[in-house]
N, C-alpha and C positions, 0 to 999 in steps of 0.2 A: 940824780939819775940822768943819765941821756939816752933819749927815747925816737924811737923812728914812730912815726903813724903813717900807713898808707889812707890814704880818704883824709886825710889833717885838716881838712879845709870843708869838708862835705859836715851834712850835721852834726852826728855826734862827734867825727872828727874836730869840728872846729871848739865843741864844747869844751871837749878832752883837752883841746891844745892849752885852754884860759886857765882849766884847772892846772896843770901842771905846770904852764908860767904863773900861776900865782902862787904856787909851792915852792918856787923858786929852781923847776927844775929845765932841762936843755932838750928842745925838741927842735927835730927834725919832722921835716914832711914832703913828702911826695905826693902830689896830683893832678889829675889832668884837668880841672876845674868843666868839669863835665855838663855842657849848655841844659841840658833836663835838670838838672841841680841848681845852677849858677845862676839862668837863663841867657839872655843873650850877649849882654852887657856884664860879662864875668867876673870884669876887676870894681863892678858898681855895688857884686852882689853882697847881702845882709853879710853873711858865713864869711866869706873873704874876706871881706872888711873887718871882721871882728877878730881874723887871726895874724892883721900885719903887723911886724917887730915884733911876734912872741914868737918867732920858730924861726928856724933857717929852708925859708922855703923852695923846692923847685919845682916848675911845674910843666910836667911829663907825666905821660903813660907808664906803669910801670912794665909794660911788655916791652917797651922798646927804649929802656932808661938808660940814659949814660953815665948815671951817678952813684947807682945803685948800691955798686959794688965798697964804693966809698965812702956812703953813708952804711952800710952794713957795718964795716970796720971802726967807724967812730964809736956807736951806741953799744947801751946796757943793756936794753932792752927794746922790742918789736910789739906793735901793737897792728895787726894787721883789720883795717876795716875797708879797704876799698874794694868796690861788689860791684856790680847792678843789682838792683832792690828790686822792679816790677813784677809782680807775680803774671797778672794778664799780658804783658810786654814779652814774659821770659819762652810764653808759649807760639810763639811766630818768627822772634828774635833770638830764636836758637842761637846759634853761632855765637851772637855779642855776647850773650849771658855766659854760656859753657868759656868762652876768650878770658872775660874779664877775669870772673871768679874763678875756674878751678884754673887753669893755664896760667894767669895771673897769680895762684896761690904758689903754683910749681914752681915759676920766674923767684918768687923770692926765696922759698925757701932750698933751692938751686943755689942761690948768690950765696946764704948763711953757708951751706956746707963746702960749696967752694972755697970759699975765704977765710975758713977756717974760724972764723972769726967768735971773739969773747963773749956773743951773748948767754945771759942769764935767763934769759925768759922768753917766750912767744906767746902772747895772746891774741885770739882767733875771734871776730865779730860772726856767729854763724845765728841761726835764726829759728824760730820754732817753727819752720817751714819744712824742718826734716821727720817730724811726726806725722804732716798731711793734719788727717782729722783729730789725731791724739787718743785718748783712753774714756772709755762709754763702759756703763754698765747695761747688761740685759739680763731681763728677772730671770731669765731660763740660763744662760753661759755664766755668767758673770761680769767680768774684764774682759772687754775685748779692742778690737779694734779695727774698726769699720774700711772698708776698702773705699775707693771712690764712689760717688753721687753718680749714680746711672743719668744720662741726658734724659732719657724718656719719661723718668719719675720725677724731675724737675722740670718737666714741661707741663708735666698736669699739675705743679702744684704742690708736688711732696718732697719736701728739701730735707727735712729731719734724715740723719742717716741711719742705717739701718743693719742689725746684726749682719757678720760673715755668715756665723751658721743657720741661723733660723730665719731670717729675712721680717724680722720684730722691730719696731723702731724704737731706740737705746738713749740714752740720757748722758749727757756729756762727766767729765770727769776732771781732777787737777789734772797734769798730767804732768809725770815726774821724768826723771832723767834715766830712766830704766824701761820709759815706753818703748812702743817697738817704732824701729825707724821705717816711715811708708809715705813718701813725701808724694803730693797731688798733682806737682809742679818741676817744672825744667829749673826754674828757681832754686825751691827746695832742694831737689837732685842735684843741683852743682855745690850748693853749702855742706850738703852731707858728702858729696867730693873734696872738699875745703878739710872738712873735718879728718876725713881718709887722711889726705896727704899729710897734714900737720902732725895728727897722731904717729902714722909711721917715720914721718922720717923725724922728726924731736925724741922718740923714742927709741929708735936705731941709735940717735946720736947720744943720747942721754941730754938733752935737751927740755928743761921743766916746760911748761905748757898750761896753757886754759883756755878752754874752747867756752863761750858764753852765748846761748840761745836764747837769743832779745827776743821777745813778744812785740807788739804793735809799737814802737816808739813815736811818741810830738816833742812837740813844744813851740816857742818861739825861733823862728827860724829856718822851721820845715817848708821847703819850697814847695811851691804851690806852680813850679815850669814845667811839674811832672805830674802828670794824671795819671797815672799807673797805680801812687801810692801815697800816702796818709789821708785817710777820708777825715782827718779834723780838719785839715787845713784846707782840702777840697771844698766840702760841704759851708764851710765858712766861707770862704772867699767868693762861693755860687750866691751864696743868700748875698752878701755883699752887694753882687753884682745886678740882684734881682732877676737870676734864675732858677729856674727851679729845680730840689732835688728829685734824683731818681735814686729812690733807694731798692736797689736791688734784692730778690726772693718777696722774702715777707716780712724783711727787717727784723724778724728774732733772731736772726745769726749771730753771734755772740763773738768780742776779743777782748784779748786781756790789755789795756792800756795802761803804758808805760813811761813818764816823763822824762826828757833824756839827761837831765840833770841827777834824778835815780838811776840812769844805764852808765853816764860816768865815773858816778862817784863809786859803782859796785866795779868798774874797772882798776879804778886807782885801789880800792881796797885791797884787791887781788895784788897790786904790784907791791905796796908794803908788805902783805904779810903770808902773802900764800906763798908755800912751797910746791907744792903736790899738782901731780898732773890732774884736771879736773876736768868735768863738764858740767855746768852751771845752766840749769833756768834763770832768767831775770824777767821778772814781770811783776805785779802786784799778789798773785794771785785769785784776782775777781776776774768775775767776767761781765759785761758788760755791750748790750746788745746793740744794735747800727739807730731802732727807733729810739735808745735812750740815748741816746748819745744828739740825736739830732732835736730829743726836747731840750737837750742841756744847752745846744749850740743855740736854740730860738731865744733861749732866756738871756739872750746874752746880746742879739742881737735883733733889730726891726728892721725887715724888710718884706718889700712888697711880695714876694714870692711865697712859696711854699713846699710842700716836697710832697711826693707820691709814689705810694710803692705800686710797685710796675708787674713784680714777680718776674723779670728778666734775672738773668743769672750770667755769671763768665766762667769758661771750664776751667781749672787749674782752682778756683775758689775753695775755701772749708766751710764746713757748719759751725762749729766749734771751734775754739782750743785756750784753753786757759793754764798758767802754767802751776804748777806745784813746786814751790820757793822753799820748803826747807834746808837742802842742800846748802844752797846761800848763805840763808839767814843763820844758821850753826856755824858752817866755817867763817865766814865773812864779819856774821856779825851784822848782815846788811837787812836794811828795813826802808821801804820805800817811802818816801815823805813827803811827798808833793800829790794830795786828793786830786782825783780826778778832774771836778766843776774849778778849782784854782787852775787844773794846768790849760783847762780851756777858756778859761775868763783871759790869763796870759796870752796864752795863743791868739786871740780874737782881737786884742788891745793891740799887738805887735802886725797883726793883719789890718787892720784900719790904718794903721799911718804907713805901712809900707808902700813901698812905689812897687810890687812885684807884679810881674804880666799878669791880665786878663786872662783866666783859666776855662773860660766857658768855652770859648772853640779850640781849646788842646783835647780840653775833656771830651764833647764831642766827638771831635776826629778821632781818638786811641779807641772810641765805642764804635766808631765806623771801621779802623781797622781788626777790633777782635771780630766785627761783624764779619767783614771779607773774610775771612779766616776760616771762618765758622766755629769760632770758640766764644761771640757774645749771642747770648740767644734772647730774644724780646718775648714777649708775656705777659699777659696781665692776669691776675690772682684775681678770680670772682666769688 
């Protein structure tokens, strides 16, 4: 197979790349080696390094690529994952995020039907960020699906979300690929744009297709130049540092983590043997709250520090969401295999010996700009 990746170099880009050079098959990539990813020192970084001589790399924006049109015409297939990821980033940084992801999604799938070109496939990296909160039961409704977190009820304290109709607070649920889409986030709202456009135009064109809503992804490799996103590699890299966490609410907020070596391998699955236009959850199906998570990360590591929940909060955040993996696991076949406490013990191992930036004053500053903003709000939970 010969395969484009946008993001080829970024995480799971670069994971994607190794498996499919060691399948022995012919990738292409395009990326802009994006400094919040890379850090500053770009061609130093982990990711990059681990994808030279397995692809034909170029490295450009795909808004304004000059090769685009020519790698379109080579490949078999398209794996599209290059986004902005920050959910609290995506609520001030309008613009970049709406650019990147949906305007970015247009750019290429524009280039496919201009060029007429032989692809067999498009797969979509979109994100459980188009659900918002996802699917709650309440004793009186049933299934429902909770609107956003009022700011006033999370300033006193009450984060749990709460039915639409009765105003009862509701218990979290899987939540499948038939939930209702009601994204919390300028994030979310451009992936469920991703989604829009892929659908219509692959289907206009008769163009097979899979759109794939990752839950929380780590592992080895998730950059730590970004504060916006992965609280394993954050939360590690602070204690590291002997700073202290601030875990945001009341640390039962709950996600479903995902190892990105399980978000690869359920990609590649799809390109052997899926046909059918689909949309996929990938996630474990557990959920897993921000205080377990941060005893798993202490068992793992010694430092002087410690963490404290604050009961600050950022708008754009969920309570919940964990996915419900059937879909998957039927067609695919797929079963996630890397336990949680391994992919953090990895993680942690691969953070002690890296050379990656200092994360304590990025994180900071991204908590002083949601503050400017007025979308970080401080708290303490008595």
């Amino acid at each position: 197979m010969k395969i484009l990746i946008t993001g080829g170099a970024g995480f799971i880009g670069s994971y994607f790349t190794n498996l499919l050079y060691e399948e022995g098959h012919e990738v292409f990539i395009i990326d802009n080696l994006n400094p919040q990813i890379h850090g500053q020192f770009k061609y130093d970084s982990f990711l990059y390094k681990s994808i030279l001589n397995k692809a034909e790399f170029i490295e450009e924006d795909i808004l304004e690529s000059k090769y685009l049109n020519t790698i379109v015409n080579k490949v078999d297939y398209v794996v599209h994952l290059a986004a902005e990821t920050g959910t609290g980033q995506s609520m001030y940084d309008i613009s970049n995020c709406v650019k990147t992801n949906s305007f970015g999604t247009a750019v290429l799938l524009e280039s496919i039907i201009k060029n007429r070109s032989n692809i067999k496939k498009f797969i979509l990296a979109s994100s459980r960020a188009v659900y918002g909160e996802g699917k709650y039961y309440c004793i009186e409704h049933g299934n429902v699906y909770p609107d956003a977190r009022k700011i006033e009820d999370m300033q006193k304290g009450q984060f749990e979300c709460k039915c639409p109709f009765c105003d009862r607070e509701v218990s979290s649920l899987a939540t499948d690929e038939k939930s209702a889409i009601s994204p919390k986030s300028i994030y979310g709202i451009t992936k469920f744009n991703q989604e829009q456009l892929v659908k219509t135009l692959c289907e206009s064109i008769n163009l097979p297709y899979t759109i794939f809503r990752f839950q929380n992804v780590y592992g080895k490799g998730q950059s730590v130049n970004n504060p916006y996103t992965g609280i394993l590699a954050i939360f590690s890299k602070l204690l590291l540092e002997n700073k202290e966490i601030n875990v945001f609410e009341d640390g039962l907020e709950s996600r479903d983590f995902i190892h990105v070596n399980d978000i690869v391998n359920a990609i590649y699955y799809d390109l052997l043997i899926n046909k059918k236009n689909k949309i996929y959850n990938v996630g474990t199906g557990q959920k897993t709250t921000v205080l377990e998570i941060v005893n798993l990360i202490f068992k793992n590591i010694q430092s002087n520090a410690g963490y404290q929940v604050t009961g600050s909060f950022r708008a754009g955040d969920i309570r919940h969401n964990f996915a419900d993996i059937q879909a998957i696991q039927k067609d695919l076949n797929f079963k996630p295999a890397i336990k949680l406490e391994e992919g953090i013990c990895s993680l942690i191992d691969w953070i002690i010996i890296s050379n990656e930036a200092e994360i304590f004053k990025k994180y900071e500053k991204s908590l002083e700009e949601m503050k400017n903003f007025n979308l970080y709000f401080e708290h303490n939970v008595k």
